[in-house]
C-alpha positions as CSV (number, residue, x, y, z in Angstrom):
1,X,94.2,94.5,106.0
2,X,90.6,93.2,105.7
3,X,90.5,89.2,106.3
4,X,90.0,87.1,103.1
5,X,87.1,86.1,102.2
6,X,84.7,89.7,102.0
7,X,83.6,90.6,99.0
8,X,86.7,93.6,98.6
9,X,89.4,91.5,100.5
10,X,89.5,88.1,99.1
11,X,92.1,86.0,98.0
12,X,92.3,85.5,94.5
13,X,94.2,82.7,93.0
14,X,94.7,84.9,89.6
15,X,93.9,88.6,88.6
16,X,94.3,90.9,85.7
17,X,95.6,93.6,84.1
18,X,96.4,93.7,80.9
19,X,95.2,90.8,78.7
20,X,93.0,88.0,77.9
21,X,92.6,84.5,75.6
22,X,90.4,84.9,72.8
23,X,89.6,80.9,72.9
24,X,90.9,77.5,74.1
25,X,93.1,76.5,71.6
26,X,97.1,75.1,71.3
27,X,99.6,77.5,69.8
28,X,102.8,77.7,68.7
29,X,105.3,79.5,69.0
30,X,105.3,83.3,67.1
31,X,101.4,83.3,66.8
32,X,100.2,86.8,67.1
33,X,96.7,86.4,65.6
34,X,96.3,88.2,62.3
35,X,92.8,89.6,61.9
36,X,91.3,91.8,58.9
37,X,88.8,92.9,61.2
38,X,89.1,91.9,64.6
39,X,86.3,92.0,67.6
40,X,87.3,94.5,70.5
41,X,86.1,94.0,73.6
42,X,86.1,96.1,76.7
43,X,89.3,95.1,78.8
44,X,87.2,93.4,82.0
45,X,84.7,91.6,79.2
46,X,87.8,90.0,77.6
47,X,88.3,86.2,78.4
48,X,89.9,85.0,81.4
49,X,89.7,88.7,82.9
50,X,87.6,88.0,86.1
51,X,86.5,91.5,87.6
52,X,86.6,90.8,90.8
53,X,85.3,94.1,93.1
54,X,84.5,97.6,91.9
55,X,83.4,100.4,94.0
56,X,83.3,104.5,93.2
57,X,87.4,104.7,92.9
58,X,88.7,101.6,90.9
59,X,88.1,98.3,89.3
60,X,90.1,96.0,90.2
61,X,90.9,93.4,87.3
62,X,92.7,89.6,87.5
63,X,94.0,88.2,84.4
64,X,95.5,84.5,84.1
65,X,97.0,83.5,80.7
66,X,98.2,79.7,80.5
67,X,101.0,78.9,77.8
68,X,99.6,79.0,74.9
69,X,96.6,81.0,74.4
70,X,96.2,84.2,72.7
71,X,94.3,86.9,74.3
72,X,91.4,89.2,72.2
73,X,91.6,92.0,71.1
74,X,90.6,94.4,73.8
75,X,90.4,98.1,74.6
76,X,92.0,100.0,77.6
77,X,90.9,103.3,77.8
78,X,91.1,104.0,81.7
79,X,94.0,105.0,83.9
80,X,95.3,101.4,84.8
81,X,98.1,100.7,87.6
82,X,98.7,96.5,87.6
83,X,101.5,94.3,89.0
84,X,102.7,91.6,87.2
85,X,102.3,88.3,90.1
86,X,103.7,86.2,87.4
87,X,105.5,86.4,83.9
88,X,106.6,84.2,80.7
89,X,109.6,83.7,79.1
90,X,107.7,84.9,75.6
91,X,104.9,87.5,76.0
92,X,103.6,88.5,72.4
93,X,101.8,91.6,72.3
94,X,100.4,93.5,68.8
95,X,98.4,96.5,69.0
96,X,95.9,96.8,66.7
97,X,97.3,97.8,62.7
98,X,100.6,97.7,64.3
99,X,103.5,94.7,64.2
100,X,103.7,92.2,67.1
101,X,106.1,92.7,69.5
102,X,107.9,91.0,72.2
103,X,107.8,92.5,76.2
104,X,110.0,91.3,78.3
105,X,107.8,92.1,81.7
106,X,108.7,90.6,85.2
107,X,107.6,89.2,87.8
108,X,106.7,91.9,90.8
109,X,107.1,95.0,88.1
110,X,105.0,97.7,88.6
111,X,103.2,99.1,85.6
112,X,101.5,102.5,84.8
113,X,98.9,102.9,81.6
114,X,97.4,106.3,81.2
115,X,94.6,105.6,78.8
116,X,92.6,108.1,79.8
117,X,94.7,110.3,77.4
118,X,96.1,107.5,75.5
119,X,93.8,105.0,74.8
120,X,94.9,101.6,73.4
121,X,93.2,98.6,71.9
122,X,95.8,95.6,71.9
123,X,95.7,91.8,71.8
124,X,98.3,89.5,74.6
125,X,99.4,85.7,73.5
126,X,101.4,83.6,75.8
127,X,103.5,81.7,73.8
128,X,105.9,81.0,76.6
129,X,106.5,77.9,78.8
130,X,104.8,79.6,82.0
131,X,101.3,81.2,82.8
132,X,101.1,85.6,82.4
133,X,99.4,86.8,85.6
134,X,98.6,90.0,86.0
135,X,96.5,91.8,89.0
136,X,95.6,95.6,88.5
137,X,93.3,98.4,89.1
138,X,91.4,100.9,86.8
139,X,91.3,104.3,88.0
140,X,87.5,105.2,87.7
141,X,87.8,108.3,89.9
142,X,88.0,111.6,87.5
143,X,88.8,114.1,90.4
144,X,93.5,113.6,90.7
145,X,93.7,116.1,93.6
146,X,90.2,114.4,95.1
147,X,92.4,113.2,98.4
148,X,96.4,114.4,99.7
149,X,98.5,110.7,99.0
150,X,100.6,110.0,101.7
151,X,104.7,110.3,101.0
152,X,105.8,107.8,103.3
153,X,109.7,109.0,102.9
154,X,109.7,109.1,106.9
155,X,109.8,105.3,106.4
156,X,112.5,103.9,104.9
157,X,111.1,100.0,104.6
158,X,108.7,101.4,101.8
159,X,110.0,102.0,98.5
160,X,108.5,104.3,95.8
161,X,107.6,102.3,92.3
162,X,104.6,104.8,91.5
163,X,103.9,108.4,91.5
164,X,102.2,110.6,89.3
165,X,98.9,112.5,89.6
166,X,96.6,109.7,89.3
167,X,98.8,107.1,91.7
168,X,101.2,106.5,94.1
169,X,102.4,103.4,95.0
170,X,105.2,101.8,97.6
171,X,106.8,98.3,97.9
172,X,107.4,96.8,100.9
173,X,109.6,94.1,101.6
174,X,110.3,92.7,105.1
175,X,112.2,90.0,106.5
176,X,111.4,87.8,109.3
177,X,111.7,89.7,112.3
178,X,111.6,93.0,110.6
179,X,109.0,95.8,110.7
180,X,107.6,99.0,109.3
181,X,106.7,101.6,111.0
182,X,103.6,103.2,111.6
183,X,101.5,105.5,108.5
184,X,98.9,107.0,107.9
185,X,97.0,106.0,105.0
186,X,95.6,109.5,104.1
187,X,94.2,108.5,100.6
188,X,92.1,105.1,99.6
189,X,94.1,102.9,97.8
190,X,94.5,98.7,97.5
191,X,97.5,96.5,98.7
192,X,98.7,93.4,96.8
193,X,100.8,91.0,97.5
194,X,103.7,89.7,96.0
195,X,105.3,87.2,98.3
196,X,103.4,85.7,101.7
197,X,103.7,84.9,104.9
198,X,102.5,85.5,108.7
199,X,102.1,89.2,109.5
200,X,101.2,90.9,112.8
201,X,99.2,94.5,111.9
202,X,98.9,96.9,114.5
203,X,96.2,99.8,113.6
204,X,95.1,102.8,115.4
205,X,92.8,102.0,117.9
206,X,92.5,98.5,117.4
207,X,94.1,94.9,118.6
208,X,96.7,93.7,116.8
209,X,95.5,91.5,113.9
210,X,97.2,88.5,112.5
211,X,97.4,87.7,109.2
212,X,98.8,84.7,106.9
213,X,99.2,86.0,103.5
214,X,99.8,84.1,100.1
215,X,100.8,85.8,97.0
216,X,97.6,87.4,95.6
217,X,95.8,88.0,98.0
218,X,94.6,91.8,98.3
219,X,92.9,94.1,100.1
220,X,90.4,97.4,100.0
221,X,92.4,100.4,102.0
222,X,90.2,102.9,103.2
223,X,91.3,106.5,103.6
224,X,92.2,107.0,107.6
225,X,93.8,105.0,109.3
226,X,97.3,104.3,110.7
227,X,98.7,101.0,110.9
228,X,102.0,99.5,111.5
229,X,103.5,96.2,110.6
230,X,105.8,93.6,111.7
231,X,107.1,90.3,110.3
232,X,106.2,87.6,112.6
233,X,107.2,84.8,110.1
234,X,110.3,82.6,109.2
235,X,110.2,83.8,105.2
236,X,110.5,87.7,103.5
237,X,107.0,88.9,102.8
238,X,106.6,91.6,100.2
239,X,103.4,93.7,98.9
240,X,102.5,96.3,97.0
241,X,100.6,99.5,98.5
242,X,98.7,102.3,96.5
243,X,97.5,105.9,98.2
């Protein structure tokens, strides 16, 4: 894992995925915004979407919604693969001519959104009592079968939560004191974190590197190498791998 700090490894305190607020104004509760003709905007131009890094395979988005503020009306019309850092206890979400509905997402879900075949133009509100925080990736690469994703099923401390032909993603969850063994990472891909701590990484080739994480942070993974990982820390630390 790169150190925090470079521009494709830093820590983010919030990141995005699927939403934004259209202004900064106080709401109620059950205020999906009505709109004759709403503005669309381009997912990573929406409010409080911060882009943070993009290079030729992804984008990688950070959204933070505080209580109360309804996002615009955006469009999503890349492959998108986000994990939800942080949820609300009342997540309004109406696609566009269509009624609002409620989604109950949580915290450390994995989520999927193939709008490369289904696009989708849709506006998020928070009108819960916590803050919607969402960090994600758009696919930008058009080539599926462009790199060989690892399996990882040799390594039981991963855990599949995506896999189709445009991602494949593991959690990984370890307690102080545990470790994972050793893989390859045979296609690029990003990790994110969902719960910190102090991490020793031991890569091919290389001196062990030690790591504090905090929930957020991420990190660029390139295609070849082969690291292993052990929990050097007194609390669980989990994250979120894509190949």
């Amino acid at each position: 894992m790169e150190p925090r700090g470079k521009a494709v490894a830093g820590r983010r305190q919030f990141l995005c995925g699927c939403c934004a607020a259209l202004a900064s104004v106080g709401l109620g509760a059950g205020f999906a915004a009505a709109a004759t003709d709403p503005v669309v905007v381009p997912v990573e131009s929406a409010p409080f979407h911060l882009e943070v890094f993009e290079n030729e395979y992804v984008r990688f988005l950070n959204v933070l919604i505080p209580p109360g503020k309804v996002g615009a009306y955006h469009r999503h019309s890349i492959d998108f693969a986000y994990l939800i850092l942080e949820s609300t206890d009342r997540l309004e979400i109406t696609v566009l001519d269509k009624p609002m509905a409620l989604v109950p997402l949580k915290a450390g879900q994995v989520v999927f959104g193939g709008y490369s075949k289904a696009p989708l133009i849709h506006q998020v509100a928070n009108a819960g009592q916590g803050s919607f925080h969402v960090i994600g990736i758009e696919i930008l690469d058009s080539q599926p079968a462009r790199f060989s994703p690892s399996t990882r099923a040799d390594v039981p401390a991963y855990t599949s939560v995506l896999d189709n032909e445009r991602v494949r993603g593991w959690r990984l969850v370890l307690q102080p004191g545990e470790s994972a063994a050793a893989i390859t990472q045979t296609a690029p891909g990003i990790r994110m974190v969902v719960q910190g701590g102090d991490i020793v990484e031991s890569a091919q080739d290389k001196p062990d590197h030690e790591l504090n994480l905090v929930r957020g942070d991420f990190a660029w993974q390139a295609a070849g190498t082969t690291r292993a990982v052990r929990n050097v820390g007194t609390s669980p630390v989990e994250w979120v791998d894509s190949s």
